[in-house]
C-alpha positions as CSV (number, residue, x, y, z in Angstrom):
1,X,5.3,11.8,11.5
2,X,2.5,10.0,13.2
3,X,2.4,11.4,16.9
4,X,1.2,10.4,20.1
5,X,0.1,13.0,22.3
6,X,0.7,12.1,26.2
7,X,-1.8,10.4,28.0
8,X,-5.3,12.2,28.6
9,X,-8.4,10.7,31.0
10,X,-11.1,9.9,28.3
11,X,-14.1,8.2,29.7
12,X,-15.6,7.7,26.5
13,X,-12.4,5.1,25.4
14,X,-13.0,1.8,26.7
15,X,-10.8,0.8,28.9
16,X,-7.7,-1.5,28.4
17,X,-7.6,-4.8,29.5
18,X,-6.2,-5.4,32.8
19,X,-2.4,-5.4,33.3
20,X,0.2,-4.1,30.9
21,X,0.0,-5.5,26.5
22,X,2.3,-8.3,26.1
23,X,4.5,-6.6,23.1
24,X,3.5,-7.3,19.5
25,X,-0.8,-7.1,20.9
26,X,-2.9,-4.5,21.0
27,X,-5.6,-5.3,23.5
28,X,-8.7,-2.4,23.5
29,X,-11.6,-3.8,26.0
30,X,-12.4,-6.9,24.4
31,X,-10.6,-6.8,21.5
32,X,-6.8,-8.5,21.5
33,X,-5.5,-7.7,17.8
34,X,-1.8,-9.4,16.7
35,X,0.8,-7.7,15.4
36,X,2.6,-7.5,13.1
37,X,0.0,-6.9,10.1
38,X,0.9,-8.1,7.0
39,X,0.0,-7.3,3.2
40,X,1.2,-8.2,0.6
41,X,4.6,-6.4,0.2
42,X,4.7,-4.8,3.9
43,X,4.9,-5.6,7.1
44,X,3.6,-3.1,9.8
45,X,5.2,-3.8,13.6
46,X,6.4,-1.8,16.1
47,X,9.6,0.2,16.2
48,X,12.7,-1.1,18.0
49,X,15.6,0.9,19.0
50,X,17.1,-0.1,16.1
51,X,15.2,1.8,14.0
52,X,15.5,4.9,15.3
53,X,18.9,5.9,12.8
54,X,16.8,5.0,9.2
55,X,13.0,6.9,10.4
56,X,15.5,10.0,11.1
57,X,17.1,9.3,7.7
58,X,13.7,9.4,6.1
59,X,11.3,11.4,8.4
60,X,14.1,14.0,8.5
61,X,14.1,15.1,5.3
62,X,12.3,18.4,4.5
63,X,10.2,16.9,1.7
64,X,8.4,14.9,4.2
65,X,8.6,16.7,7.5
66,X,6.9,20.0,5.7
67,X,3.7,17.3,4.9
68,X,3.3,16.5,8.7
69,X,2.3,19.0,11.6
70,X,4.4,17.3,14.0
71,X,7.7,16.1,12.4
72,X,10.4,18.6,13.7
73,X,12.5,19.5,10.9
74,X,15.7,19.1,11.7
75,X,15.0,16.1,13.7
76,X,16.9,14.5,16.5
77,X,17.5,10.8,17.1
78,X,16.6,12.2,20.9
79,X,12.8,12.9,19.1
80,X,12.6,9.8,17.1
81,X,13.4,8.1,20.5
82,X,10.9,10.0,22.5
83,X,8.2,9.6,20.5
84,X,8.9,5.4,20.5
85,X,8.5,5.2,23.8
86,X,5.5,7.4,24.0
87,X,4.3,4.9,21.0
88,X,5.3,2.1,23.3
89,X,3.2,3.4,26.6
90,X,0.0,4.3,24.2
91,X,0.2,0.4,23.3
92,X,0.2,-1.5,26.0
93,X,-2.6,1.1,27.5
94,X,-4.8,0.4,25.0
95,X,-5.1,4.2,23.6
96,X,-3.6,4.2,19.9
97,X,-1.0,2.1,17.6
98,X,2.2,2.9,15.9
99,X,3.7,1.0,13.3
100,X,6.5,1.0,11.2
101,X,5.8,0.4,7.2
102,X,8.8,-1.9,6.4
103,X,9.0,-4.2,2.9
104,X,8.3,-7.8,3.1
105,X,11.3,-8.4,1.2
106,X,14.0,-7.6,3.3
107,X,13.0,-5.9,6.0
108,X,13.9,-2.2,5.4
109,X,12.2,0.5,7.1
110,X,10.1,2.6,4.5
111,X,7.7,4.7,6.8
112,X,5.3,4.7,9.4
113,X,1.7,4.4,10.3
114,X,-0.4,5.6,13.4
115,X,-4.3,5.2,14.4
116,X,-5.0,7.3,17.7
117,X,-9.1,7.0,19.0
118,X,-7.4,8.3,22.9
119,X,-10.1,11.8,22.7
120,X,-12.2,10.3,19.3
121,X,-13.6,7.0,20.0
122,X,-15.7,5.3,18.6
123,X,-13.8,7.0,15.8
124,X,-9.9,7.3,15.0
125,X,-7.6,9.2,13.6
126,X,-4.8,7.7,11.7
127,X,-1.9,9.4,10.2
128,X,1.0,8.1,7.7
129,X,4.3,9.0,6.0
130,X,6.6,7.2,3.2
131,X,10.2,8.0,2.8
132,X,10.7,10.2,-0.4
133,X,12.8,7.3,-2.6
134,X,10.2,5.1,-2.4
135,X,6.6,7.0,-2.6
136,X,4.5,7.0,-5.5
137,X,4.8,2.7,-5.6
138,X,1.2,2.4,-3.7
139,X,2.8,1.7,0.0
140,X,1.0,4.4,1.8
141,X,-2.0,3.2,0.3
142,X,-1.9,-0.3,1.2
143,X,-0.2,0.5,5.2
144,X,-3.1,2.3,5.2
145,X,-5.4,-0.2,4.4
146,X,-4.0,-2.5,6.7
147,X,-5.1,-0.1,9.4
148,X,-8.3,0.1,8.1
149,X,-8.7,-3.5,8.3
150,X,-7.8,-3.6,12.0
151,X,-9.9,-0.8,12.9
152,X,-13.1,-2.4,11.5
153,X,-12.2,-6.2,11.7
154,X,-10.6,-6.2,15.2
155,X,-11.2,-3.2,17.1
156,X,-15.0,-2.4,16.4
157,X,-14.6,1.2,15.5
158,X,-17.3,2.9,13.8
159,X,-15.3,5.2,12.0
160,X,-11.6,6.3,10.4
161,X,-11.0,10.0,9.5
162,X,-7.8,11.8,8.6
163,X,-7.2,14.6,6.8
164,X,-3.9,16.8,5.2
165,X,-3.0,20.0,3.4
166,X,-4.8,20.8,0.3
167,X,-1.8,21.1,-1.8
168,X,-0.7,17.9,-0.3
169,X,-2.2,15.5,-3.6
170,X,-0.5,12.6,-3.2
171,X,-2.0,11.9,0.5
172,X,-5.6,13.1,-0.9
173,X,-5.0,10.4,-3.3
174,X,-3.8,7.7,-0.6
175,X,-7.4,8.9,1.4
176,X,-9.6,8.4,-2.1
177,X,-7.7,5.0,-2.9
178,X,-8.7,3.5,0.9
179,X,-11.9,4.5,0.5
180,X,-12.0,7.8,2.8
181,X,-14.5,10.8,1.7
182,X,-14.6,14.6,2.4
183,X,-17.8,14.0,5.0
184,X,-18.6,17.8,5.3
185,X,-16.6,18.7,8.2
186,X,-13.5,20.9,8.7
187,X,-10.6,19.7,11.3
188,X,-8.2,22.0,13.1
189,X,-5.1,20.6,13.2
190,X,-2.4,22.4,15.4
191,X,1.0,21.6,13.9
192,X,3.5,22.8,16.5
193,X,6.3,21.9,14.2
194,X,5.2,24.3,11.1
195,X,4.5,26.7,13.5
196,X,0.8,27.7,12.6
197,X,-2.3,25.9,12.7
198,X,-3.7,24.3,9.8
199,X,-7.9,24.2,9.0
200,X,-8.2,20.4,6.9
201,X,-11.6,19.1,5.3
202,X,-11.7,15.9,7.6
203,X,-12.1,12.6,5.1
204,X,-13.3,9.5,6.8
205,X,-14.8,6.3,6.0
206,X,-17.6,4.3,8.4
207,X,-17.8,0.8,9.0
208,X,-20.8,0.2,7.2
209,X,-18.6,1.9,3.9
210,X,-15.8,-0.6,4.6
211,X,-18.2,-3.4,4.7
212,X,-19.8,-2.4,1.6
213,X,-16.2,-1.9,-0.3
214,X,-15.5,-5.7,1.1
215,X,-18.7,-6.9,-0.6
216,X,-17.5,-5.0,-4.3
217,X,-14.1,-6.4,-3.7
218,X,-15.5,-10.2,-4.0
219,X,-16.4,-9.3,-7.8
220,X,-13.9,-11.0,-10.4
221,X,-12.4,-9.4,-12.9
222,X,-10.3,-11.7,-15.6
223,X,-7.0,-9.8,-16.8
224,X,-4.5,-12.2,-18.9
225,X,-1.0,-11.2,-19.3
226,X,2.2,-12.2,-21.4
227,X,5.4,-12.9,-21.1
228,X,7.4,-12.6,-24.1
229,X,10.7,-14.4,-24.0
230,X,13.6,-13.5,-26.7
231,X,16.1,-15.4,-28.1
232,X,18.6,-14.8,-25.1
233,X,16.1,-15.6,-22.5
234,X,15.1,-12.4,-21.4
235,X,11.5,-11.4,-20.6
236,X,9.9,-8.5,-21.6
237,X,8.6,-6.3,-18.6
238,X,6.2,-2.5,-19.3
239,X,6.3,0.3,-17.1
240,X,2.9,1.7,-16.2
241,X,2.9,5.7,-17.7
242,X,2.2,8.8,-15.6
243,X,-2.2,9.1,-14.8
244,X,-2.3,5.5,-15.0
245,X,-3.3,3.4,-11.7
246,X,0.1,2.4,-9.9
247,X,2.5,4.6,-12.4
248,X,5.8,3.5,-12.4
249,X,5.0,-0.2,-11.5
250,X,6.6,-2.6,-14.3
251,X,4.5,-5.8,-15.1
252,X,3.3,-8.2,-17.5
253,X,1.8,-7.1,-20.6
254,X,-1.4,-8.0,-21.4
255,X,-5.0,-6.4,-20.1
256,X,-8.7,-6.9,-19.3
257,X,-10.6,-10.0,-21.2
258,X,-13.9,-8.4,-22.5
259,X,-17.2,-9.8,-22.2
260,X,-17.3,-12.8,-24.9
261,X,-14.1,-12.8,-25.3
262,X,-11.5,-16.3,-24.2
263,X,-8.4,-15.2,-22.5
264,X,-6.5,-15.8,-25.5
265,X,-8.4,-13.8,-28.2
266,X,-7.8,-11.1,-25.3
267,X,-4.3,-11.3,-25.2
268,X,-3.9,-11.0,-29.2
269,X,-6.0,-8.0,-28.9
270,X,-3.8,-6.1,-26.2
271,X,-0.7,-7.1,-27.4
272,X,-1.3,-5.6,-30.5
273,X,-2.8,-2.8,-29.4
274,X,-0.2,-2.3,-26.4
275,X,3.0,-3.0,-28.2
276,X,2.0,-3.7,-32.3
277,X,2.5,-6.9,-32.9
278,X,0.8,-10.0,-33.8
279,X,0.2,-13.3,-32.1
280,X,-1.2,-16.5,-33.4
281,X,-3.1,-18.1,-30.9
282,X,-1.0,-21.5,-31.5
283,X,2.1,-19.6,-30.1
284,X,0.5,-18.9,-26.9
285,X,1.5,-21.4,-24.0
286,X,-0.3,-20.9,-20.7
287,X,1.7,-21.5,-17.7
288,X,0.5,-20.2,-14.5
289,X,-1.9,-17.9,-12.7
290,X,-2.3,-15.0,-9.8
291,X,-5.6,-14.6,-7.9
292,X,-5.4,-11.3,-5.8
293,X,-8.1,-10.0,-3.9
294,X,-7.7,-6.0,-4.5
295,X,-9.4,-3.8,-2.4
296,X,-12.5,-3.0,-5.3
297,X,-12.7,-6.5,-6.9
298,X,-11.0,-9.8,-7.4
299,X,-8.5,-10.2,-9.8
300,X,-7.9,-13.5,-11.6
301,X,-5.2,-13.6,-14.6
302,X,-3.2,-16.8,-16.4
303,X,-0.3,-15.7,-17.7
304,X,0.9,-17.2,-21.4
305,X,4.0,-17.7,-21.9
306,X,5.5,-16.2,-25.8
307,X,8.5,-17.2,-27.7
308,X,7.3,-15.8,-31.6
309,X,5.4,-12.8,-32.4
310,X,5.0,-10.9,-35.8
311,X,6.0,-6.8,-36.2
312,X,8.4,-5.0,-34.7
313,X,7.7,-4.4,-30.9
314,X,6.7,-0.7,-30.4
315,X,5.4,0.5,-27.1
316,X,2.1,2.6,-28.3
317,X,0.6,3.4,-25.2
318,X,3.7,5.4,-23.6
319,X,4.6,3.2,-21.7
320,X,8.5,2.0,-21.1
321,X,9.6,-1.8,-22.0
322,X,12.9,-3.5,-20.7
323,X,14.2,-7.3,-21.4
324,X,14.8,-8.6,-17.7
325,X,16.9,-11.6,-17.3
326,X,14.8,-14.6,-15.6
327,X,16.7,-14.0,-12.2
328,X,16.5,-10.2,-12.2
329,X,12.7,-9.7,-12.9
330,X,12.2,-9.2,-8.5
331,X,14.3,-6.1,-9.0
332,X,11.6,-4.1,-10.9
333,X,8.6,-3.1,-8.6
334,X,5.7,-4.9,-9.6
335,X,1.9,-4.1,-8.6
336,X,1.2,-6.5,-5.5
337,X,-0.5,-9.2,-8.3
338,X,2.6,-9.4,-10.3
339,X,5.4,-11.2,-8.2
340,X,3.2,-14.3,-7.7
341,X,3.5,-15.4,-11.6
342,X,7.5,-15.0,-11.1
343,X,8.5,-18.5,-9.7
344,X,7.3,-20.1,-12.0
345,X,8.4,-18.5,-14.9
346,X,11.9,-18.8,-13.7
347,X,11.7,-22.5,-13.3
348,X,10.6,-22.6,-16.5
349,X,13.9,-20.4,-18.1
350,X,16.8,-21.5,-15.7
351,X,15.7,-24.4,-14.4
């Protein structure tokens, strides 16, 4: 669990800004950052009482408490409620942030966040955790991208490190995905709750690195997609395999437009190599179009609409395919670009 350690003197913090944070700020010397932050499918804010019964439901369980130093396992409400209030003090004094990762849609609690710079600064230390039903769907990664952006946008830090187990992949992964890099050193990390102390290669990014990953991200990349609609309405929907980019999202068939290629010689080309049939560009009815900015590059991609194809549909990439009624297709998780292009397709099939 993302921890706050009580309160230490630190002369080289900058000091808070006089008289207590109003809640939902974060003031650090100059800088006055808002919360909540918001992405794309997540909201990060602070913790309420309220929340103290689902982060024991999903901080409790053994799968993610072994990943952390400090999540006792069993945990207590009376721990989840201590450590809010120590979250709550570190706030409005200026000395670290902790933030629940909750979906967009809906509001349920999923998993926390924490950046700490109290005995670090100008550098921070952030920290995350995703309940167990819902990892592997990108969430860590983009909570921790959020952070990222505050520390280099709003709070003028020069640098983000964090670190974990090495047997501990999947939060390796989250680190490479935000942009963090072994840097050479090794962190001791006491973890009171395993019982040991653990010796991490420390990962960080700088803000010069984060500037430079902004400047990449403004490059465009053109992806067209599909959405073939059968005889009962229903639209197809693919499941991204295992060792692809955001496995286990469903989307849109379709892919990346190749130099000299249109968007709709693209799409012929995918879907027949994707799923084995074959389009004739007359059959291909564009409808709408999702610009998201990613954190590497910009993607930009129309989506056709398709009601008659050639061959029999066979998935040849091992992937997984379903037929998703018009009103259903929010129930599948979608990467972040993907939900966008779903109003409009539904006007289109039920209105």
């Amino acid at each position: 669990m993302p921890t706050i350690e009580a309160d230490r003197d630190d002369a080289d913090r900058p000091a808070a800004a006089a008289g207590p944070a109003m809640p939902g700020r974060l003031r650090v010397g100059g800088c006055d950052a808002a919360l909540p932050l918001v992405t794309d499918r997540l909201v990060l804010r602070p913790p309420t009482a309220d929340d103290i019964a689902p982060v024991v439901a999903m901080a409790g369980v053994w799968d993610v408490a072994r990943c952390t130093a400090k999540i006792p396992h069993p945990l207590t409400e009376q721990d989840v409620a201590a450590w809010f209030a120590r979250g709550a003090q570190d706030l409005a004094g200026g000395a670290a942030v902790v933030l629940l990762v909750t979906e967009r849609a809906g509001g349920a609690v999923i998993g926390a966040v924490d950046m700490n710079w109290r005995e670090t600064w100008p550098a921070a230390e952030i920290g995350y955790w995703i309940g167990q039903p819902l990892q592997g769907r990108g969430y860590a990664t983009e909570a921790v991208r959020a952070l990222l952006g505050l520390a280099f946008d709003t709070l003028d830090l020069a640098e983000v490190f964090a670190s974990a187990e090495a047997w501990n992949a999947p939060s390796l992964r989250v680190m490479e995905k935000a942009g963090l890099r072994p840097d050479g050193q090794t962190l001791t990390v006491p973890a009171p709750a395993r019982g040991t102390t653990w010796q991490h290669d420390r990962q960080s990014i700088t803000r010069s690195r984060w500037s430079q990953r902004r400047a990449e991200a403004a490059r465009i990349v053109l992806v067209v997609a599909a959405a073939l609609v059968d005889r009962d309405g229903r639209v197809l929907l693919t499941r991204r395999p295992p060792g692809k980019p955001m496995a286990g999202l469903w989307e849109f068939p379709g892919g990346k437009v190749h130099d000299g290629e249109s968007p709709e010689r693209a799409l012929i080309r995918e879907l027949h190599e994707e799923l084995g049939i074959d389009v004739r560009h007359a059959c291909l009815a564009p409808l709408t179009f999702a610009s998201h900015a990613y954190p590497d590059f910009h993607l930009l991609m129309p989506l056709f609409v398709l009601r008659t194809w050639h061959g029999r549909l066979t998935p040849r990439e091992g992937q997984e395919v379903a037929w998703v009624r018009a009103a259903r297709l929010r129930d599948y998780p979608m990467p972040p670009a993907d939900p966008p292009l779903i109003p409009a397709l539904q006007d289109l099939l039920l209105g």
